[in-house]
C-alpha positions in Angstrom: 18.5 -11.2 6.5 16.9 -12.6 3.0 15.1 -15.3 5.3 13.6 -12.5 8.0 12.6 -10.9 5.1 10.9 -13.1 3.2 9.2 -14.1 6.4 8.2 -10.5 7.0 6.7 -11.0 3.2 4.7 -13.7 3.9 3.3 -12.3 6.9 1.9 -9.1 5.4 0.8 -10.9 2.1 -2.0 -11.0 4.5 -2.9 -7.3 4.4 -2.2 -6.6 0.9 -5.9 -5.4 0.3 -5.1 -1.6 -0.3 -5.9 1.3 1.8 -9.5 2.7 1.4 -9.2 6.9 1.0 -12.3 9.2 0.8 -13.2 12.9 0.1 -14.7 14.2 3.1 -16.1 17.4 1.0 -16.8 15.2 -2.6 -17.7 11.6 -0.7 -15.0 10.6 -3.8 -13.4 7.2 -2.8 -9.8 6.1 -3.9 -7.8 2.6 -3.1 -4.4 2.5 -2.8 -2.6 -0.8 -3.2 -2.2 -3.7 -3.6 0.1 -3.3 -6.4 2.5 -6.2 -7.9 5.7 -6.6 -7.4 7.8 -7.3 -10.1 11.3 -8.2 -9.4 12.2 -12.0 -8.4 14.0 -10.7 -4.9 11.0 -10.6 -2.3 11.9 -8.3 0.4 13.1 -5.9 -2.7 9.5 -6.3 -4.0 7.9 -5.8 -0.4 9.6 -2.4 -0.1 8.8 -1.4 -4.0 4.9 -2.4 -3.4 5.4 -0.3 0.0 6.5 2.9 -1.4 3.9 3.1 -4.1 1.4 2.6 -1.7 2.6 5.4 0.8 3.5 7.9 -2.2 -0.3 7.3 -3.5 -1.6 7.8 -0.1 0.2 11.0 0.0 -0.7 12.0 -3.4 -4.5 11.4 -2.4 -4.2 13.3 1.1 -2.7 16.1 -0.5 -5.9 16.5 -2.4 -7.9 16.6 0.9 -8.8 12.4 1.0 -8.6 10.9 4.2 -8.2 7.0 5.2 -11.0 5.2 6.1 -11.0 2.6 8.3 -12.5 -0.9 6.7 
């Protein structure tokens, strides 16, 4: 399991450039992500870094941001 996912780690290190939100009504832009990981296991660091990054997407679309694609 550790080895799929640090595999699965490596493999999206790749697409760790943040996700681009904007303000349809304010033109406002936001990124979300990348953020650090901090702990030494890195599938435990993958799914930290991953649920910031949703939670701050959410927070944003709550406030009427939408993605944008790059």
């Amino acid at each position: 399991m550790r080895v799929f996912m640090l595999c699965l780690c490596v493999a999206l290190a790749g697409c760790a450039s943040g996700v681009h939100m904007r303000n349809p009504m304010t033109g406002a832009t936001a990124t979300c992500g990348p953020f650090p990981s901090g702990t030494r296991d890195p599938g435990l660091s993958q799914m930290v870094a991953e649920q910031r990054e949703e939670r701050c997407i959410s927070d944003f679309q709550r406030q009427g941001y939408e993605r944008v694609n790059n």
